[in-house]
N, C-alpha and C positions, 0 to 999 in steps of 0.2 A: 687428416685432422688439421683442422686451422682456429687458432689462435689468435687474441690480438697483438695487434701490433703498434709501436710509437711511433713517434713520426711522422703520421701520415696525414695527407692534406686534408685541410678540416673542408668538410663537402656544405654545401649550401642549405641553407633551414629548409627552402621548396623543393630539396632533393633527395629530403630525407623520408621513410615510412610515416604516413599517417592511417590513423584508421577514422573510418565513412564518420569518426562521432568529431572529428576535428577541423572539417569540414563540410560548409552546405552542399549538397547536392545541384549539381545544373542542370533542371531541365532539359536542357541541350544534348545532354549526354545519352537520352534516349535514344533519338534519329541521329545521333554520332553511330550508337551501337549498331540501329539498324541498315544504315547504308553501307557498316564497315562489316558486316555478318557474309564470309565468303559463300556463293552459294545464295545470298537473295539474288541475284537476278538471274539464277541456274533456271534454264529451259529443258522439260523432258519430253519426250515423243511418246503417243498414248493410242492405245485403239480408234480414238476420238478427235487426233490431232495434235497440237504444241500445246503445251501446258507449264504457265511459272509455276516453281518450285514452290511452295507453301509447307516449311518444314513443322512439325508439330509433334517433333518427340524429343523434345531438347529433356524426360525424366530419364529416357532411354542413353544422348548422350548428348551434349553438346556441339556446339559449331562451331570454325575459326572466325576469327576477327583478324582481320586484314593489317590493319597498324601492328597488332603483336607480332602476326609473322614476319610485318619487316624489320621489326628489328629485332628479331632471331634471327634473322638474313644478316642485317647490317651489324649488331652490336654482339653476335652470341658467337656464329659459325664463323665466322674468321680469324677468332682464336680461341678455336672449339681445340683441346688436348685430351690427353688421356690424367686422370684426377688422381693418379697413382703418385705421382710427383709435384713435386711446387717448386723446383727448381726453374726450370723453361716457362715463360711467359704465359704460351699457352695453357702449359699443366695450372699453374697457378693459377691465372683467371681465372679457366673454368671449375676449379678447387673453391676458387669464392664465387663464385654465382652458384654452385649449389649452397656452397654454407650459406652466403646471403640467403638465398629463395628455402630454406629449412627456416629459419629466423623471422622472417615476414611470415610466413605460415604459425609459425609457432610465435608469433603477436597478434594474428588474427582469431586464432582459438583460445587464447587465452592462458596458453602452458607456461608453465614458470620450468623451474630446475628441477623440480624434483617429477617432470611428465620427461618422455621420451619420443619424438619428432621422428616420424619411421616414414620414409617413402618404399610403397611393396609395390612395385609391377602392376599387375596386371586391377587395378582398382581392390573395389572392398572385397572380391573373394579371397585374393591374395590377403590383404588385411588380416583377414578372421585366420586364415589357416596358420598364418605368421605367430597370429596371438595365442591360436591351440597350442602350440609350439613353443611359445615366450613363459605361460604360464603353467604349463608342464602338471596339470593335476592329476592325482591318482586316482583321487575318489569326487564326487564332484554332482548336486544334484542341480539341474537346470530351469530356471524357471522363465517364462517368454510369453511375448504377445501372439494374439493370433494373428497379427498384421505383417507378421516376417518375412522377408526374402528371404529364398531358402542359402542363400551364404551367410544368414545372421543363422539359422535354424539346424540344418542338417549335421554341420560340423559341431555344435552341441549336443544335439540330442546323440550324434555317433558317443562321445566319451563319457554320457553320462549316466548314475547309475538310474535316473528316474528324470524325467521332465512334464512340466507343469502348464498348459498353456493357459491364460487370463484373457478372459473373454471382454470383449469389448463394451459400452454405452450407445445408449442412445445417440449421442452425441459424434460418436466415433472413435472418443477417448480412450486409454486404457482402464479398465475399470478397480479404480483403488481397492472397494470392499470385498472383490474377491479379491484382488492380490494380497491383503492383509490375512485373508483367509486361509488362504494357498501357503503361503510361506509359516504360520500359524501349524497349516499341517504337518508342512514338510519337518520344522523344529521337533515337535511330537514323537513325529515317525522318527527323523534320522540324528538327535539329541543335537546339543549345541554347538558341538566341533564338526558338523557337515560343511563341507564348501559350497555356499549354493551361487550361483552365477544368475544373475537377472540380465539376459540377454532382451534389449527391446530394441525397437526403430522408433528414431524421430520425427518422422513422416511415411507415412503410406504412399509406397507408386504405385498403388492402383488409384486409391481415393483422394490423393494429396494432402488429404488433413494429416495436421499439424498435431504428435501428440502433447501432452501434459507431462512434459520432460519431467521439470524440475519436481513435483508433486509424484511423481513416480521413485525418481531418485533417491527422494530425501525417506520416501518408508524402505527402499531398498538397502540404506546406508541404516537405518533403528534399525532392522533383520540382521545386519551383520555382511550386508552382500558384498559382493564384488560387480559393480556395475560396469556393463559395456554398452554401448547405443551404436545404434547403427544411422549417421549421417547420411550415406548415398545419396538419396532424393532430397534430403533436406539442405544439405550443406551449399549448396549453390547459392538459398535465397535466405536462410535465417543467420541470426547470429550464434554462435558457435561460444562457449565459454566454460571448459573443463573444470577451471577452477572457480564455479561461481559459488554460493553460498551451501551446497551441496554439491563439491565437486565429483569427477565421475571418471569409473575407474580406466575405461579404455573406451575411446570413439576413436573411429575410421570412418572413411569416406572416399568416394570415387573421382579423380580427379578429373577426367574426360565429361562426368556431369555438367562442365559449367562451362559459364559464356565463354568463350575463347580459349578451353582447356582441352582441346583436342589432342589426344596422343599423351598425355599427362600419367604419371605415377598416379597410385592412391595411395592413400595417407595415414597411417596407423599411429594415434598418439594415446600412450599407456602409461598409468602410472610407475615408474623405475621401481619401487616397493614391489611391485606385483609379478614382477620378471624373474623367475623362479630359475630358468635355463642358462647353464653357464656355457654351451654349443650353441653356435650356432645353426638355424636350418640348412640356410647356402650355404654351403662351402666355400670360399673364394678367396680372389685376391686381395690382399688389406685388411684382411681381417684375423690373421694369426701371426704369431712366429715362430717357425720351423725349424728343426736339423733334421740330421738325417733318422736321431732316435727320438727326439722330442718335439713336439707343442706345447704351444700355449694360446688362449685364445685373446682378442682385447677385452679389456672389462666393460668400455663404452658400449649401451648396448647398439646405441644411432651407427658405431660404425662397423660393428661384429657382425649386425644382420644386413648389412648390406656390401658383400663380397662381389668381387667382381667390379668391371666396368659400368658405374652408375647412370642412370636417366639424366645425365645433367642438363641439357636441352628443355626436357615436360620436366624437370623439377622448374626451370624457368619460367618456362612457359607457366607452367599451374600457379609463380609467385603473384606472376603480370596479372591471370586471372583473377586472384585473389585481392591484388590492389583494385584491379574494375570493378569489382563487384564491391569493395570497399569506397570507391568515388560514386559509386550509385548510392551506397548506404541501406544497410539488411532494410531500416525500418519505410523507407521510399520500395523497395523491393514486397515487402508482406503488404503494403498498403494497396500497390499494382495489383499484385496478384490477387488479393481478396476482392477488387473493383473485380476483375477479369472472374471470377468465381460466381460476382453475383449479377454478372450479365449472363454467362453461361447456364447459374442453375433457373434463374426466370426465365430462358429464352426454352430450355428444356422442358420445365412448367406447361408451356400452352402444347406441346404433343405428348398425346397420351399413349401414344407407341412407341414413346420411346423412353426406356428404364436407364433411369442414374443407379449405378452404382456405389452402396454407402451411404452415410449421412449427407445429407443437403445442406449442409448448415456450411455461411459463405465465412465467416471468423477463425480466423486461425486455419487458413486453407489454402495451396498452393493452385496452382490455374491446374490442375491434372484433374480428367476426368473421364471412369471408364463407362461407358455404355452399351446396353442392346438395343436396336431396334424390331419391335415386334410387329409380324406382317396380322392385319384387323380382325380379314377372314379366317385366318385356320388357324388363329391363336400362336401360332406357330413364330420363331424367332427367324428374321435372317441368320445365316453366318458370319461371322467377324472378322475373317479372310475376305467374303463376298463387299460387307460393308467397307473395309478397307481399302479394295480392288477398285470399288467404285467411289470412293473420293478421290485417289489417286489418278484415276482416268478419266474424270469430268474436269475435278478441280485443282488437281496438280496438289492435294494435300498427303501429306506423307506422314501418317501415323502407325498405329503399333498395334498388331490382334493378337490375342494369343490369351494368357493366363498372364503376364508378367512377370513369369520367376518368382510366386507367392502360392503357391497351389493352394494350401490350405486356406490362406482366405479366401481366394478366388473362390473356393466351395461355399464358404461361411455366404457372402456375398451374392452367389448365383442358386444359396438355397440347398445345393447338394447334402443329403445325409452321407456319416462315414458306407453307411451297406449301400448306396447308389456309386458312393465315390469308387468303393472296392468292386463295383460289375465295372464302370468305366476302365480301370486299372488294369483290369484281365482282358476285356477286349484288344486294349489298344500294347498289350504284348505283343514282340513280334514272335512269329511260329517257329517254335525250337528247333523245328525239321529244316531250318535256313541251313545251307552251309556257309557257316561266316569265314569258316578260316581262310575262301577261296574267293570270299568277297564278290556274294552273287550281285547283294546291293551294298550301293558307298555307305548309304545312310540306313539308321536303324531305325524303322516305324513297321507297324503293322499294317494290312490291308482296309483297314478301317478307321483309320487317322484322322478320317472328317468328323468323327463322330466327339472328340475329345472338345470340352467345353471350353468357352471361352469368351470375351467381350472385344469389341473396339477401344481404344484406350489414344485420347489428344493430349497434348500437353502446350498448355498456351505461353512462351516466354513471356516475363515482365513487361518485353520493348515492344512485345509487338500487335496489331490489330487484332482485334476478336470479331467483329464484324462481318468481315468477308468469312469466315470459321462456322460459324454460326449460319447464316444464311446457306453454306453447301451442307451440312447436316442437316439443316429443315428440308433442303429438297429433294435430300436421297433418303430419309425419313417419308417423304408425303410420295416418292415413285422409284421406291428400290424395284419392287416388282415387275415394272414397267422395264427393264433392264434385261433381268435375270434369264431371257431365253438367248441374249448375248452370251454371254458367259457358262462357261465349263469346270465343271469340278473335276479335280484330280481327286479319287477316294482317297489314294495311298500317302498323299501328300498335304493334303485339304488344302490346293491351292486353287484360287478361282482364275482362269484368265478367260480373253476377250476371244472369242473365236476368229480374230483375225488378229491376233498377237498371241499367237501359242508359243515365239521365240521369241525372245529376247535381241531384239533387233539392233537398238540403240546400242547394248551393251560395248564398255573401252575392254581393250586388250592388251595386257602387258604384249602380247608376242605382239605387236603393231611397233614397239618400239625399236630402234634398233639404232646403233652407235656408229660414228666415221668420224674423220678429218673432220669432218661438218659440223661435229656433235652431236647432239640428241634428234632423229628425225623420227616422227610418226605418221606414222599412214591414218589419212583420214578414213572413215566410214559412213557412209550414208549420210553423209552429210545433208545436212539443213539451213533454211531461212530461219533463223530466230527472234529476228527484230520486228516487230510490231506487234507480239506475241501478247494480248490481251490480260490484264490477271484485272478487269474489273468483271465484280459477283453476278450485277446484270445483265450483261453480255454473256459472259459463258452458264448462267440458269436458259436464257432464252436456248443459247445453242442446246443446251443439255435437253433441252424438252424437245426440242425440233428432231435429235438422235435418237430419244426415246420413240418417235413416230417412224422410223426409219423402215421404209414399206421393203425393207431385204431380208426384216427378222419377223415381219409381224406375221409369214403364215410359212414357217418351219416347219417341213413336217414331224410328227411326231416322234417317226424312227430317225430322227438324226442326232434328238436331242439325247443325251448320256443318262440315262438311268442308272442313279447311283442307290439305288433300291435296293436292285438285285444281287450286291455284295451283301449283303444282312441278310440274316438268318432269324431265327423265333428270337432267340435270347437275346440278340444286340436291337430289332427291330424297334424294339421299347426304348432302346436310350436313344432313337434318334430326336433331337430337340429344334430343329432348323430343317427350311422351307427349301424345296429342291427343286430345279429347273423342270423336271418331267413333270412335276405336278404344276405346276404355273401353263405351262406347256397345255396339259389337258384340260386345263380349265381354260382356254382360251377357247377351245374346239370344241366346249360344251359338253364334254368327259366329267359326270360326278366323279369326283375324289374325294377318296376317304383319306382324313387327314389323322397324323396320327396325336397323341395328345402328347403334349412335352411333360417329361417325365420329374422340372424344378420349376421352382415357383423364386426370382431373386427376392430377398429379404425386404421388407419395406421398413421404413423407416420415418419417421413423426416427419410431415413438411414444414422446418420452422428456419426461421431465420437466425442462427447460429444460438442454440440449444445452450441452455446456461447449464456448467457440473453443477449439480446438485445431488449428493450423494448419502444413502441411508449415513447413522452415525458409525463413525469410525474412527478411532483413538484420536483426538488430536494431538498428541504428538506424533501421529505418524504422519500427519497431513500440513504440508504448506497452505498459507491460507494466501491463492494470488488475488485475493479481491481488496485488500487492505491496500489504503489509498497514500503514496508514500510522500506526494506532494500534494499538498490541499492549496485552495487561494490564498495568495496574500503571505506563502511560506518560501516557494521557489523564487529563487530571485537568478537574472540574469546578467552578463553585461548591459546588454541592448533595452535593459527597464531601467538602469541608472541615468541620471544627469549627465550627460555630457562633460558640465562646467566642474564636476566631481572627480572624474578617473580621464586620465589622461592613458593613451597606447602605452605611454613610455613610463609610469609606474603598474597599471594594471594591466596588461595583455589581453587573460580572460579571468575572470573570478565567477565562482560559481558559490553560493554563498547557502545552505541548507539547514533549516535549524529545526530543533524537534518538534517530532507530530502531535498534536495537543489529543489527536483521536486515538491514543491505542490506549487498548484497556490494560488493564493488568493480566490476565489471563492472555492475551495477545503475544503480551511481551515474554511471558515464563514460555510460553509457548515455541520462543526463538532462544533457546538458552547459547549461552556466552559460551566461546570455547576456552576450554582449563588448559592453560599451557603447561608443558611435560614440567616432571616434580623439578629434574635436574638443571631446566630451564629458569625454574622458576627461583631455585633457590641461588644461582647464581645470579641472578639480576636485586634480588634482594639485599646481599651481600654487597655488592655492588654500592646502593643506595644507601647502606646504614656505614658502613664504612669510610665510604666520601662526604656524609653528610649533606647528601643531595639536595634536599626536600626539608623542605621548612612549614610552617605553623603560616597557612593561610597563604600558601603558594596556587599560582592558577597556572596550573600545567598544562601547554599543548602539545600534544605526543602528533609526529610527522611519521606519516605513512611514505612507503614508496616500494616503487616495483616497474619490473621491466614496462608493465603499461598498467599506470596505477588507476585505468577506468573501474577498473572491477571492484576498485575498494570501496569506490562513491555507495552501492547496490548495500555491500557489508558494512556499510556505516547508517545506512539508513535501516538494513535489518535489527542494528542493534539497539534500534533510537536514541540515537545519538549529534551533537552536532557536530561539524562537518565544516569544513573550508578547501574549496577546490581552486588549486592554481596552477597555470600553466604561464612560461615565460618562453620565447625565443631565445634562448642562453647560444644556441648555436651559430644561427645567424648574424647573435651579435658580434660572436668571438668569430665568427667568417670576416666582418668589416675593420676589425682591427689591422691596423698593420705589421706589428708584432703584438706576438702571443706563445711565451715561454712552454705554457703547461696548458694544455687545455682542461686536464684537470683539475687542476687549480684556480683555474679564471671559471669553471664550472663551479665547484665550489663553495666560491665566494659569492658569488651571483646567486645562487641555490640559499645560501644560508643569510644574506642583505634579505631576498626576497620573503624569507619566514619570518625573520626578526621582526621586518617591516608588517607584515600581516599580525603576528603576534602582541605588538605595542599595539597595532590599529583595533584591536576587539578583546583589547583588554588583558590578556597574560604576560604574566611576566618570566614564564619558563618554558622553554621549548627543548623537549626530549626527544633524543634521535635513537635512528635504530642502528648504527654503526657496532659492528662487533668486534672480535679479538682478531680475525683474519681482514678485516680496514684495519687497523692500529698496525699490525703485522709491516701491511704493504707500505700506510704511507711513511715508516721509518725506514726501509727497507728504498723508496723511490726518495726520502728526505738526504739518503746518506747517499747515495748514486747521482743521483744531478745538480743536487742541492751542495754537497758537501758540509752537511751538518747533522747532528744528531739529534733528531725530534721526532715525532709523532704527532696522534689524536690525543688530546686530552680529558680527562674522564670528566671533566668539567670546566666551565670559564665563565667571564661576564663580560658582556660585549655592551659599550655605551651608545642608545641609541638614542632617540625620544626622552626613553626611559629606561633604565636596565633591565637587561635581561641575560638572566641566565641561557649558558645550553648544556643538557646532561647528557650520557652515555650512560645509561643503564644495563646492560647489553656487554659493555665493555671485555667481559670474562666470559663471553661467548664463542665459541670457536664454530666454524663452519665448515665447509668441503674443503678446502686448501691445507688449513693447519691441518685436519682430521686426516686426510690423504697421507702428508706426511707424517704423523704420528705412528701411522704404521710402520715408516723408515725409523726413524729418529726417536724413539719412544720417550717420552717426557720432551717432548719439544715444547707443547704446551705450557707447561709450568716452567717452564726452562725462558720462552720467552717471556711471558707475563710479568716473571721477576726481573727480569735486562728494562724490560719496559714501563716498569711500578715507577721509579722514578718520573721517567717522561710524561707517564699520563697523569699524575698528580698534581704536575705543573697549574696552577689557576690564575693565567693572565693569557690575555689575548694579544699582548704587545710581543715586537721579539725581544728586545731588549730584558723586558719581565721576562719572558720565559724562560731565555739564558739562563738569567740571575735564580731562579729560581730553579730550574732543571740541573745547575751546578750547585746548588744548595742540599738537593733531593738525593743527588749521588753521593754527596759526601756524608748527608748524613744516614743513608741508606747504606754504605760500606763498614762507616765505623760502627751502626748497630751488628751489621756480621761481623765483624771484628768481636768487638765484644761479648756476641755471642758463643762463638768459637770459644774463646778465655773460658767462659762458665763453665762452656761443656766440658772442655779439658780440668779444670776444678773439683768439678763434682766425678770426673773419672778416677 
């Protein structure tokens, strides 16, 4: 557990966390990313020769970046310790590189105090089983997209009594009016105290589209839900914001997703409210306290659930990723990636054998895209092993076959009915008559393995070309066939390889390694020339077709090639879907084949250029309306559209100036309704106001937000139409150039509260309301009386001479938050206990010290002798 602390060197403005909205983006930083990506210039050996590396599964995981790992080398591992202790250098530092790197995470997503910052192992599956676990339901009905990985899906549907799947749009969207529907029934059926969980994904790893979060969310929150989203694929490239105008109950995400997050935790961040389990699932170390008859557990849940020795290393690593992808900035990131989306789906457009998978629509889309290619003649599909085998061994591309860990869509998607899905299912069992306990085979598949459907699946990074991508799937699109008497199917395994690569040649070998005096030595293998190693598209197409002619496969005879036929029987024959070497084979030798007919049809889909929601009617209060336009011309103002001879750096920094939208209707605005702050809240801030006399007859009050990263308010000041004043100062770097500097809080402060004053005379208020509560009042008499050696506070009001006067209030003032609350459990009536020591001080109304003295010694005296005199009555009337 770490805390802060005083004292400590104040660190530089440019060395402090920003995020991608506080600065522009450098172009630059793209071919920074791609020459620093470990592994772009990796060479592989192939049936066909040397082939560059072209990786193209960054949904699957990401890749290192060179600079981060040095300095995990240089800044991390050299006084890497064990985080059990903070005594020794090493325990410390690496105690705070993870709390740092929890911290920048938990500013990039959005979480304030009252979310929970969870790093789980092994990515989002760890995530979700953490959260089965956290939220401990008894009864629980589920409701989900069809677009699920099955670690958003399985682990719910095990503990629920009933779950719901909501089928998709056109679009690819989730589709609101059934979900209104569905959750409509579910109320029906299982009355208003069901728990129902709306578990969805943010983005599709199959199709990459982007769902309709927040318009999900906000009818998930009118139902009463408990929402969780599943980041994985998304969290890499969008922006991420738990607490946004419909916050959301728990998102996780895979840490190894992203650019240079290789080896990384994944990340479970939950609402605290929702964390039902007072156990922990791990057991471990730091996280209880023991004798010999008793426990106890921590109450913190960030450190209860993470027992043992932590990832502090990928918790770094994931921060650093998190800052990169934060110097590119999400909105340069969806911009990429949608260009990269709408080269890919026109370039797809001009071959008509070959099937996108999903909506076409390039808006709101990540560069993933999963595909078939259908051979013309026999109707027939390649394999997605096959197709995959054969990028990798022309053009050195490294993508992904299979289903994706999505089953159910992948059926949605490739057409499959549930009764085709359940023949598929029984087939590909392995035969019970195995004996496993003697471990005939490592791995568990049936004899029929090839048969299980699937697609090719690319995923294009933001950094990188599409070009060369494009051009090798048009040519193993226009002559897979030409190929396929090369290559061998394994039935059991459905794996294609090169009939002069049926081993794994190149493969490294840990037992190559081996230790001495010397250090680390390894035995080369089969070593190669790598250099001159070609990765231009036209060069290796020419080679590729020159291979396809290759007069050592063109007349094979027919018995050599593997007929994976004669594994099938009546019942499986029908579900074969894809085009097999012995049939390519006899159709060369003028052999009629009878080909069989594929048994799905994949889903089509309207070809548009990103498909507007437009959806039948459905409650508007359960729907966000994201087409309402929140800056119109002539409304947003910048720095950089001011005068020059107007705003100088050194009174304006940046000013963001936004004033209300002339376009919303009435119905618009009811439609966004205000939130009713709790009664007990409310009634003490009232009390507050009439009792000090705050608020006057023709006062213009500017009430100041603020928050660990107060971007998010800008969004809920505009959802409420309202106007808005955005400022940001360098308060750090300044008090960094000073030469002394007592209190950093205090020179914060001061500079904080010039800075409003000054805004506030400049557009006309004459009162500025803060949000300081009874746990600030607490502290600063508490740090007034320890360094100061005096006795003062916050005061619940003052007028400070600027311009023009201006009030500042604390309304708020009789608000208690975690701190006092904490200790109220110890101390009971510590609350009212301080409030009254502190009535005096905060009553004080001058902003001088001399006043405040005078007046803070006035308050006490006459604040004594009314208890005085009170006491006298009560004893009177006894």
């Amino acid at each position: 557990m770490v805390d802060r602390s005083f004292g400590e060197k104040v660190p530089k403005f440019s060395d402090i966390h920003r995020t991608e909205s506080d600065t522009q983006t450098d172009t630059n930083i793209l071919d920074w990313i791609r020459n620093n990506e470990i592994g772009s210039d990796a060479v592989i050996e192939t049936p066909f020769g040397l082939r560059k590396v072209c990786y193209c599964d960054y949904t699957g995981s990401g890749r290192s970046i060179l600079d981060i790992e040095n300095y995990i080398k240089a800044e991390v591992l050299p006084l890497y310790g064990n985080t059990h202790s903070s005594i020794t250098v090493t325990s410390e530092q690496t105690t705070l590189f993870l709390s740092e790197a929890r911290d920048v995470i938990r500013n990039y997503v959005g979480a304030g105090d009252q979310d929970a910052v969870l790093f789980v192992g092994s990515g989002a599956t760890a995530a979700v089983e953490l959260l089965v676990h956290l939220l401990d339901l008894s009864a629980v009905v589920v409701v989900h997209g069809i677009q699920e990985h099955h670690s958003n899906l399985l682990p719910w549907t095990e503990i629920s009594q009933e779950s719901f799947a909501v089928r998709e749009t056109e679009a690819g969207d989730i589709d609101v009016v059934e979900l209104c529907s569905v959750l409509t029934l579910i109320r029906e059926k299982y009355g208003q105290n069901m728990t129902i969980l709306g578990c969805f994904t943010a983005a599709s790893n199959i199709t990459g589209i982007i769902m309709n979060v927040e318009e999900v969310n906000a009818i998930l929150i009118k139902w009463g839900c408990i929402t969780i989203w599943d980041y994985a694929s998304a969290a890499p490239y969008v922006d991420i914001n738990v607490n946004s105008k419909t916050p959301k109950g728990a998102v996780f995400f895979s840490g190894h997703k992203f650019v240079g997050g290789v080896q990384t935790p994944g990340v479970l961040v939950v609402k605290k409210y929702l964390v039902k389990s007072k156990h922990p699932k791990r057991i471990g170390g730091g996280t209880f306290k023991v004798s010999a008859t008793s426990r106890s557990y921590l109450k913190n849940v960030e450190y209860r659930e993470e027992g043992g020795t932590p990832d502090a290393v990928g918790a770094v690593r994931l921060a650093l990723a998190f800052k990169l992808k934060a110097a590119v900035g999400h909105e340069m990131i969806i911009s990429l990636e949608e260009e990269i989306s709408r080269l890919v789906i026109e370039f797809f457009s001009r071959y008509e054998n070959v099937i996108l998978l999903g909506s076409p629509r390039v808006t709101s889309r990540l560069a993933v895209f999963s595909f078939l290619i259908r051979d013309p003649k026999s109707g027939l599909f390649y394999h997605h092993n096959y197709i995959s085998a054969l990028l990798n061994d022309l053009f050195g591309i490294q993508s992904r076959s299979g289903c994706a860990c999505a089953g159910p869509y992948a059926h949605h998607l490739l057409g499959i009915k549930e009764e085709l899905a359940l023949k598929y299912h029984a087939c590909l069992m392995e035969d019970v008559r195995l004996d496993r306990d003697h471990l005939r085979r490592q791995i568990e598949y049936s004899d029929k393995e090839m048969l299980r459907p699937g697609f090719t699946r690319i995923s294009i990074p933001f950094f990188a070309s599409v070009n060369f991508v494009l051009e090798a799937i048009g040519f193993v699109a226009e002559n897979a066939k030409r190929f396929m008497i090369q290559y061998h199917l394994n039935c059991e395994t459905a794996e294609w390889h090169h009939i002069r690569q049926r081993v794994f040649r190149s493969r490294k070998w840990l037992g190559f390694v081996k230790f001495s005096s010397d250090g680390l030595k390894m035995k080369k293998f089969g070593g190669c020339i790598t250099e001159g190693v070609s990765s231009n598209i036209k060069d290796l197409k020419v080679s590729a077709e020159q291979l396809a002619l290759d007069n050592k496969f063109l007349f094979i005879f027919i018995y050599k090639v593997a007929d994976g036929r004669n594994v099938l029987d009546d019942e499986t024959r029908n579900l074969r879907w894809f085009l097999m070497t012995s049939e390519v084979s006899e159709e060369r030798t003028g052999i009629k084949v009878q080909y069989s007919k594929v048994p799905f049809e994949p889903k089509k889909y309207e070809w548009s250029d990103g498909l507007k929601r437009n959806y039948p009617s459905c409650s508007p209060k359960m729907l966000i309306n994201d087409d309402i336009s929140f800056c119109g011309a002539g409304i947003c103002y910048t720095c950089a559209e001011f005068p020059e001879k107007d705003w100088s750096s050194e009174d304006w920094n940046k000013c963001t100036i936004v004033k209300r939208r002339e376009n919303s209707s009435k119905e618009e605005i009811q439609s966004e309704p205000w939130v009713r702050p709790p009664t007990n809240l409310y009634k003490k801030a009232v009390y507050a106001i009439q009792s000090c006399n705050m608020i006057q007859d023709g006062d213009r009050i500017l009430v100041c937000l603020s928050a660990y990263n107060p971007r998010p308010l800008i969004d809920y000041c505009r959802s409420l139409n309202i106007d808005y004043f955005y400022e940001e100062q360098d308060i750090i770097g300044e008090a960094a150039k000073l030469k002394t500097c007592r209190s950093i809080c205090g020179y914060c402060s001061r500079m904080k509260r010039g800075r409003l004053t000054s805004a506030a005379t400049l557009h006309g208020y004459n009162v500025l309301a803060m949000g300081h509560h009874l746990d600030d009042l607490a502290e600063t008499f508490l740090m007034s009386a320890f360094q100061n050696g005096s006795i003062s506070t916050m005061k619940a009001q003052y007028t400070v001479r600027y311009e023009a006067p201006v009030k500042i209030l604390y309304p708020l003032l009789h608000r208690l938050k975690q701190i006092l609350a904490s200790y109220e459990l110890i101390y009971p009536h510590l609350f009212d206990s301080l409030r009254s020591a502190l009535h005096p001080l905060m009553m004080v109304d001058a902003a001088q010290t001399s006043g405040m003295r005078k007046m803070a010694i006035e308050n006490i005296t006459r604040t004594y002798l009314n208890r005085e005199n009170q006491k006298d009555e009560d004893k009177g009337k006894s």
